[in-house]
N, C-alpha and C positions, 0 to 999 in steps of 0.2 A: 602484489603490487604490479601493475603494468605500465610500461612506458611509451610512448609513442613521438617521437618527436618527428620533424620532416623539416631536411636542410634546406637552405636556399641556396637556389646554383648561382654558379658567382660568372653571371653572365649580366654586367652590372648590374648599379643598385637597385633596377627596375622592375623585377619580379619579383610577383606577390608569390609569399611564403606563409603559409599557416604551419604552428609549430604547438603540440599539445603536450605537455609532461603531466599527466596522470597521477597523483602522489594521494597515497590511501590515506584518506580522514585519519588522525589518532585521538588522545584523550583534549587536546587544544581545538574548539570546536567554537562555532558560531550559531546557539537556538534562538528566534526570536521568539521573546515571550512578551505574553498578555498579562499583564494584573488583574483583568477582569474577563477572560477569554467566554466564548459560549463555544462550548467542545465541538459540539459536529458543524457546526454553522462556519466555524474558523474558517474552513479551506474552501466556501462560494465567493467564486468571482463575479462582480456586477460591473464592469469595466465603465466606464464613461464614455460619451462617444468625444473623441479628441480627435479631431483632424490631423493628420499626418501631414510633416512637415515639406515644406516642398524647395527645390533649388534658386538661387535670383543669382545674379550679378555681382552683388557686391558680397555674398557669403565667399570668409575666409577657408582654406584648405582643411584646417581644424572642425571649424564647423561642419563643413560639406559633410566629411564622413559621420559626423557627429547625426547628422540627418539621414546619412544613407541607411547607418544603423537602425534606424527607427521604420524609415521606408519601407524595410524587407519585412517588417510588419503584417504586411498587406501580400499574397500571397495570388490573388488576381491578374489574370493577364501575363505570368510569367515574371511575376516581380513587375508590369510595368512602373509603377512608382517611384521604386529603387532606380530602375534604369533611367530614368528622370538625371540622376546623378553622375552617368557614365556618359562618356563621349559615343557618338554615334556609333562609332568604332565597336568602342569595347562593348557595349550593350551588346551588342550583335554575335561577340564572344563569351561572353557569361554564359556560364554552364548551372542554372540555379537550381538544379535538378537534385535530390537526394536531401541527407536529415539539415535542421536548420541547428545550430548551437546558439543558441542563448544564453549572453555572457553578461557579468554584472562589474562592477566596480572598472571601467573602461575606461583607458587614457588612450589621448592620440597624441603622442609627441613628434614634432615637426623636424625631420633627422637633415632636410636641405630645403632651400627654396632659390629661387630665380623668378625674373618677373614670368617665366612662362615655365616655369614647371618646378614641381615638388612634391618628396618624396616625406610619408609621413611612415609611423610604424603604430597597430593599432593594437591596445593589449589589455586582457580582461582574462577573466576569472569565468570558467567554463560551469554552467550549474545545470544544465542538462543540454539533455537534445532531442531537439522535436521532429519527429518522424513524418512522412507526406501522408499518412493516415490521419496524422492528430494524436497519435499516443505521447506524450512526455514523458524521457527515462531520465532519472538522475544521472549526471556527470560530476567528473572533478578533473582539476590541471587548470594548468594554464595558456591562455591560448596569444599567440602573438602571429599578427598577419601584416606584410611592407606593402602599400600599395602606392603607386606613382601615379600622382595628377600632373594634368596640365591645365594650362589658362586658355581658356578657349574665348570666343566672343561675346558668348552669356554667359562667360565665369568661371571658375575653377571647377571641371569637374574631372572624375578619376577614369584614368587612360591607360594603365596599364594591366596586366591580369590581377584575377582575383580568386581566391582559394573555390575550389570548387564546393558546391552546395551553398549555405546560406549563413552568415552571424546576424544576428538580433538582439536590442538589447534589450536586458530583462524588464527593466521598465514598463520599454514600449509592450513588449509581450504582454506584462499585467492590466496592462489600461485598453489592450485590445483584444483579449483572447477571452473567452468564456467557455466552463469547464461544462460540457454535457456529457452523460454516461450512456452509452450503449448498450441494449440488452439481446443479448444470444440465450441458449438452454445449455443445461448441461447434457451429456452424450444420454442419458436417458428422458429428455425431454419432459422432467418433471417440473425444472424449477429455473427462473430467470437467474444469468451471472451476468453481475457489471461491468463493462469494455471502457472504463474512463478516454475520454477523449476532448480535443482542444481545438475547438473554432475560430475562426478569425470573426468576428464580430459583425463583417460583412456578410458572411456565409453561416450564419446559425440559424436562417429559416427550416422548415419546417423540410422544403425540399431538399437542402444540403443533409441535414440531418439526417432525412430517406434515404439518400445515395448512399451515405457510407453504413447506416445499416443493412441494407442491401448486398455492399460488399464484402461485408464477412466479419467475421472479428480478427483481432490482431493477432499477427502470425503465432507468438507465444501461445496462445490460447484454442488454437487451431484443432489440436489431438485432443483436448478437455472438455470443448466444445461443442456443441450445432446451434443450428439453425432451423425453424421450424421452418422459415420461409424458403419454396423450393427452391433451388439454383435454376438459373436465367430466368425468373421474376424479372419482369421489366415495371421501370416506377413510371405510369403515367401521370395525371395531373395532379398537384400538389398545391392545394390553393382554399383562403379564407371561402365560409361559406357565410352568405348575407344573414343566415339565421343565427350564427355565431361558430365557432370552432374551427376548426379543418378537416377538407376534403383528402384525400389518399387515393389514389385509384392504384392498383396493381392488377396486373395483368401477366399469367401464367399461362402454360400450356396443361398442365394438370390439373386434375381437379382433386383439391384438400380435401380428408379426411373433417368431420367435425370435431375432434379432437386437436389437428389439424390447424383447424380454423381458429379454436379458441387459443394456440399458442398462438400464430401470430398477430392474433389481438392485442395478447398480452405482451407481445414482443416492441410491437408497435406503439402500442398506448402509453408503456412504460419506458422505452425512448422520449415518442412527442414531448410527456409532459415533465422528465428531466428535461427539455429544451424549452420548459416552459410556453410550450405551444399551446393555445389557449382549447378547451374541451368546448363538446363534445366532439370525439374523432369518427365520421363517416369514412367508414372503408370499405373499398368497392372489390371486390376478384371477380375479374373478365366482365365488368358494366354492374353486378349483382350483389349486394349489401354482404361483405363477409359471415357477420353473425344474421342471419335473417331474424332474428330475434330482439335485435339493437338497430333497425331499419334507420332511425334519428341518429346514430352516432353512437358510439362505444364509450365510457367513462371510465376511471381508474377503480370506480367502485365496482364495478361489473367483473373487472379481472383483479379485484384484490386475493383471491387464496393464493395468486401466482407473485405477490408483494414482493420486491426482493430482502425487504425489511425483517420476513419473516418472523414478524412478534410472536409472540405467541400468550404473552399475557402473565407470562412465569418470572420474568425476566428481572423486575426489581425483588425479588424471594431471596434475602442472602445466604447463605453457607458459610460459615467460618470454621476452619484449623485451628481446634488449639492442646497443645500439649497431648499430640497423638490422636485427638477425636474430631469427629467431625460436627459440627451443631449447627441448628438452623434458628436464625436470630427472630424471633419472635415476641411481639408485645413486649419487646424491652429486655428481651431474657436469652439465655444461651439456651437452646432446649437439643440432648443428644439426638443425633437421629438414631431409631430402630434398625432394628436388627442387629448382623454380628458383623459389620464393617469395622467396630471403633475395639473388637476384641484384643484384647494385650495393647491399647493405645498405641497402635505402632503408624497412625496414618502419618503418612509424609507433605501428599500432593492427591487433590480428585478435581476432577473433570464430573458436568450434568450434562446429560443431553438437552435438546431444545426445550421439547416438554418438559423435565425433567424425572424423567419415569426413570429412566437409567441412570448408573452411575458406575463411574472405571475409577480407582486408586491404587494409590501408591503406597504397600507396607513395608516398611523396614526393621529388621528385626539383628542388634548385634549379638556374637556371641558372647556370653559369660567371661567377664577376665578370671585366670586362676589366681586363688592367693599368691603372692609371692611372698618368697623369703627373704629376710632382713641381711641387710648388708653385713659381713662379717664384721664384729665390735673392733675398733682400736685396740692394739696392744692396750693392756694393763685395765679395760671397761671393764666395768659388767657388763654379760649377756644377759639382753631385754628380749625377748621372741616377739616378732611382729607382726604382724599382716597387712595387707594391700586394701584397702576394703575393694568388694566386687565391684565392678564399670562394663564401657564397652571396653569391648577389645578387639582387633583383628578386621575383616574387610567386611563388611554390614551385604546383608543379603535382602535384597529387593525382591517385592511380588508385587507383581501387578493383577490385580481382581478386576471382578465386575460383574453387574446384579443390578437388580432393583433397586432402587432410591429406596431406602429402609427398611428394604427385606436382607435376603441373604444373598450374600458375597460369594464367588466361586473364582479359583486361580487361573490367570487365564497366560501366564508369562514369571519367568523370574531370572534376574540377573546383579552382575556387582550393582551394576548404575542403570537407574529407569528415569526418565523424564516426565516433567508432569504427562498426565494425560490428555487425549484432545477426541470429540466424538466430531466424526463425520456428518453428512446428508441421511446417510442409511444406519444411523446407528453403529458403522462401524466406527472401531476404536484404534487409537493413532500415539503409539510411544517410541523413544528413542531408549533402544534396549541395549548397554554396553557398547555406544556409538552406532547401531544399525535403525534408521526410522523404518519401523515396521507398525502394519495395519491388520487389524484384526476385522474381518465379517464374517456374518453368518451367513452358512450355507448349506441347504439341506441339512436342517440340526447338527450342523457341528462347526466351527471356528474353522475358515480357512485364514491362516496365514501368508503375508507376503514380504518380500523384505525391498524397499527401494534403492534401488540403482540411484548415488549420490556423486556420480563419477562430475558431472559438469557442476555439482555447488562444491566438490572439494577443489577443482580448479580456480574456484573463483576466490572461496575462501578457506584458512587451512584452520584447522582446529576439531577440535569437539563438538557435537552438536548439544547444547545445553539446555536449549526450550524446541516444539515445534508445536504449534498451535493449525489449525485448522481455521479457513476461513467459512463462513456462515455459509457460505453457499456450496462450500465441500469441494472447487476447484483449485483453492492457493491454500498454500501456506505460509506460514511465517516463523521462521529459525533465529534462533540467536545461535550463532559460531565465534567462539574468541571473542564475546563480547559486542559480537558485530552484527546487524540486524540484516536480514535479507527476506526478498521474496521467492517462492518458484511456483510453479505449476504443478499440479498433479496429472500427468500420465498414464493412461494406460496404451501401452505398444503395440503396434500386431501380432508381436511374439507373445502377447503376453505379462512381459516385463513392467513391472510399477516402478517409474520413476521420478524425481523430481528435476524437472526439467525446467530449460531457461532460467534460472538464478539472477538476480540479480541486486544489487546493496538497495535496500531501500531508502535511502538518505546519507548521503555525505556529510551531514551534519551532526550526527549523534554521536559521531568515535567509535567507541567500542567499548563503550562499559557498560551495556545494557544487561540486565540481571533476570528480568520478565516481562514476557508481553503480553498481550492480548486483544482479539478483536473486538472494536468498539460497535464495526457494522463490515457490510462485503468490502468498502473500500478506505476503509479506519481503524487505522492500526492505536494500541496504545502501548508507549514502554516505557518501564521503569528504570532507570539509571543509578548506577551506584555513584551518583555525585550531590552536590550539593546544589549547582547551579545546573536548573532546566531539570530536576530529578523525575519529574513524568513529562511525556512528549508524545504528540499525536504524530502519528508520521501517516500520510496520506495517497492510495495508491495511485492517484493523480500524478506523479511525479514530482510536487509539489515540495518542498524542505521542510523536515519536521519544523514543530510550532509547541515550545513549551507552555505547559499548561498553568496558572497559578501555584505558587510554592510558598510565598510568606511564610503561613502559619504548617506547613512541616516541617518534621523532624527527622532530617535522612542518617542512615541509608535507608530508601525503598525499597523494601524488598520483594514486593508482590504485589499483580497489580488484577485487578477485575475488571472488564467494562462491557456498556453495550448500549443501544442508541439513544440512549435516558442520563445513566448515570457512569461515572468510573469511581470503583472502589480501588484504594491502596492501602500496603499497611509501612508505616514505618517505626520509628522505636518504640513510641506513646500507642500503637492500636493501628486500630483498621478504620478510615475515615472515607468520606463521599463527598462525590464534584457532582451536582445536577444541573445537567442541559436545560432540564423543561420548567426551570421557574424561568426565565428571561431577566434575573437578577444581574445588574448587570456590575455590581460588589459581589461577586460570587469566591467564596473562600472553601476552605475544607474544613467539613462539618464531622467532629467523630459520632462514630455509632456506636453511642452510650453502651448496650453491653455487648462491645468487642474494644477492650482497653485491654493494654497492656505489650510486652513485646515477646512476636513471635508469633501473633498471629498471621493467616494467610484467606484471604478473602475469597470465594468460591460462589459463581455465577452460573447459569446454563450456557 
């Protein structure tokens, strides 16, 4: 838990003070839930356009801040808006530089007044903070800032200092901010990762958009990352073309490989049109049509294998655990899968790859309890001779395999405790082995091993690692620790070193009972909760507050959850049931899947 407060110097009551107390989410928590949610669609924002409020004469002290909060909305001109609000003075002293907090449930209570000056204190509930790039990171605390107006000739406006950087209030934020994703490559330049980021509603054309792809991705993501697009690309004209779509012109000093070429198409294209820039995209390098082959404009169809969706087609094929085996739910039926994975029933936990060609699990195998001997009889019994009958007994030994999806199984790891399993980009394989997240790849026919450096996610959170799943595009991951959800990065160092880096809570709003997760997409989380209330919850790498999912008709605890940009499977005490995105039903409940009833099953997806 971290604390941060900051006093106010007691050089009267006219300096502003921001003061934050940071206190870690626990089991008493706040999900907004949908009765009739549409899973991946929840977290698009289409803002309205709402004129921002502006100062007069006759607004009260109360109000004024009430407004200014909203002002700094608007992100233009250096807050000019906001400073609408400040005496000419202080405008001129506002330092508006650095992250903005975005705060909700906001009182201003009025601690003095006089007809020419008063001092209010303004206090909210910190729910993230937004960075000058546009990233949104989850926050928590409380935040309280004294700021001193005066009456001036057009009105009360505020005159004395003001906490450096920016408050906003969440409100305003939602009705003006829209969520567009950024796309970089991973360090091998095979496949697009999503950079979520947050526009001011004024700034979401097609040029603002370019610029901050241009600038890179967010510092987290910097060592996981590239960019096909060279450094010092300069962005020239940015603008509708009369035949329809948008112009791009870029202009470099190098000349791109066609390889090259084709990523930053796909880099491009697959921004523009998360920003909902209308197609086809004409993109020029130094006056000259990037793809010479797309001379009219480039469309999403042209760079679909680079999708960051990465369907694949496999994706609604379920798997289900049950009672040690693995089976694949077909035409109504549990049918085992082949080979020797399901030998001595000992499965725990299995991961598919994308295709599903591979497959990594989890066996468990206890030892034999020995009989034991009957308590010695009471004075004056008879002696009965008894026996214990056989169980487990003693510390259970974990392997972890991996093989073909229905051939044979080979050992690839084994310890007290292995976490489910999680496949990479490359096929490599990703478990938490007796507390160490460790990654298995192939290389030159044989398994190199790694173990990750977890030194900045045990400072953040202390515990266990219980889950860590893999994100689709192979850059993040997602841990559950002490019941507590987080994200990090995947690293590779100059030395060498794999680690997970940058850490940070994915949602202040879940607590800490989370039991399992899973990627629904690159930037959709899904976890299951050992609670009653909000028991699955989408948590979204937008920075955004999880958002629970219909629950009516389950039966918790949930104890396993499967998803992916179609459907989420769970199982809770009655079986293994499904939530689908893609009817647009919008009485959408959970549906079981007739043969997987009963409890204890665990649902298993690629």
């Amino acid at each position: 838990m971290m604390t941060r407060v900051a006093r106010p110097r007691r050089r009267a009551a006219m300096m502003a003070v921001l003061a934050v107390v940071a206190v870690m989410a626990t089991g008493c928590v706040a999900i907004p839930t949908d009765s009739s949610p549409q899973p991946l669609k929840s977290f698009e924002r289409q803002p309205a356009a709402q004129p921002l409020p502006k100062p007069d004469s006759a607004t009260d002290p109360e109000s004024l801040v009430h407004g200014f909060l909203q002002a700094t909305a608007d992100p233009t001109a250096a807050h000019s808006a906001a400073r609408a609000y400040l005496t000419q003075a202080n405008g001129a002293r506002w330092d508006d530089r650095g992250d903005t907090a975005v705060l909700s449930n906001i009182n201003v209570l009025v601690d003095s007044r006089t007809d020419d000056e008063a001092t209010v204190r303004v206090i909210g509930d910190n729910t993230a903070s937004l960075k000058v790039n546009g990233q949104l990171l989850p926050a928590t605390g409380r935040v309280e800032a004294r700021l001193r107006l005066a009456h001036t000739p057009t009105g009360w406006r505020i005159d004395g200092p003001l906490p450096a950087g920016v408050l906003l209030d969440r409100a305003q934020f939602e009705s003006t901010y829209r969520l567009v994703t950024l796309y970089f490559t991973d360090r091998d330049h095979q496949r697009l990762v999503g950079d979520p980021r947050w526009f001011y509603v004024g700034q979401t054309g097609p040029s603002s958009v370019m610029a901050r792809l241009l600038a890179g991705p967010s510092l987290d993501l910097v060592r996981a990352t590239a960019s096909s697009i060279p450094l010092k690309t300069e962005l020239g004209e940015v603008a509708p073309r009369d035949e329809g779509g948008v112009r791009v012109d870029l202009k470099g000093t190098t000349s791109p490989s066609e390889a090259e070429r084709t990523l930053i198409a796909a880099q491009t294209v697959w921004t523009l049109s998360s920003a909902d820039a209308p197609a086809p995209y004409a993109i020029t390098w130094n006056g000259a049509p990037l793809l010479p082959q797309h001379p009219d404009g480039i469309r999403v169809s042209d760079v679909q294998r680079f999708s960051p969706t990465g369907v694949s087609g496999e994706e609604d094929r379920l798997d289900v655990i049950s009672r040690g085996e693995l089976f694949n739910v077909a035409d109504g039926q549990l049918k085992p899968v082949a080979g020797n994975l399901n030998d001595g029933k000992q499965v725990e936990s299995a991961s598919l790859s994308s295709d599903r060609a591979r497959i990594a699990a989890v066996r468990t195998a206890r030892p034999a309890q020995p009989a034991q001997q009957a308590s010695p009889p009471a004075p004056g019994a008879p002696s009965t001779p008894t026996s214990a009958p056989p169980g487990p007994s003693g510390p259970a030994r974990a392997t972890l395999v991996t093989g073909l999806y229905g051939g044979a199984v080979q050992p690839l790891s084994a310890g007290t405790s292995i976490t489910r399993p999680s496949f990479g980009m490359k096929n490599d394989v990703w478990a938490v082995v007796d507390g160490k997240p460790t990654r298995w790849t192939a290389a030159e026919g044989a398994m190199r091993t790694s173990v990750a450096d977890t030194a900045a996610l045990t400072e953040l959170a202390h515990g266990p690692i219980s889950e860590l799943q893999v994100s689709p595009d192979g850059v993040r991951v997602a841990v559950i620790v002490a019941g507590q959800v987080l994200f990090a990065v995947i690293e590779e160092r100059p030395d060498g070193q794999l680690a997970l880096a940058h850490p940070r809570f994915a949602a202040y709003n879940i607590g800490n009972r989370a039991v399992a997760l899973d990627w629904a997409s690159q930037t959709t989380l899904v976890v299951a909760r050992d609670a009653t209330e909000a028991p699955v919850t989408q948590v979204p790498l937008s920075g955004l507050p999880a958002a629970g999912l219909v629950s009516g008709n389950l039966a918790p605890p949930v104890h396993a959850v499967a998803a992916n940009l179609s459907s989420t499977y769970v199982a809770d005490t009655r079986g293994v049931l499904v939530l689908s995105s893609s009817t647009g039903n919008r009485d959408q409940t959970w549906v079981d899947v007739p043969a997987a009833k009963g409890a204890g099953l665990i649902p298993v997806l690629p």
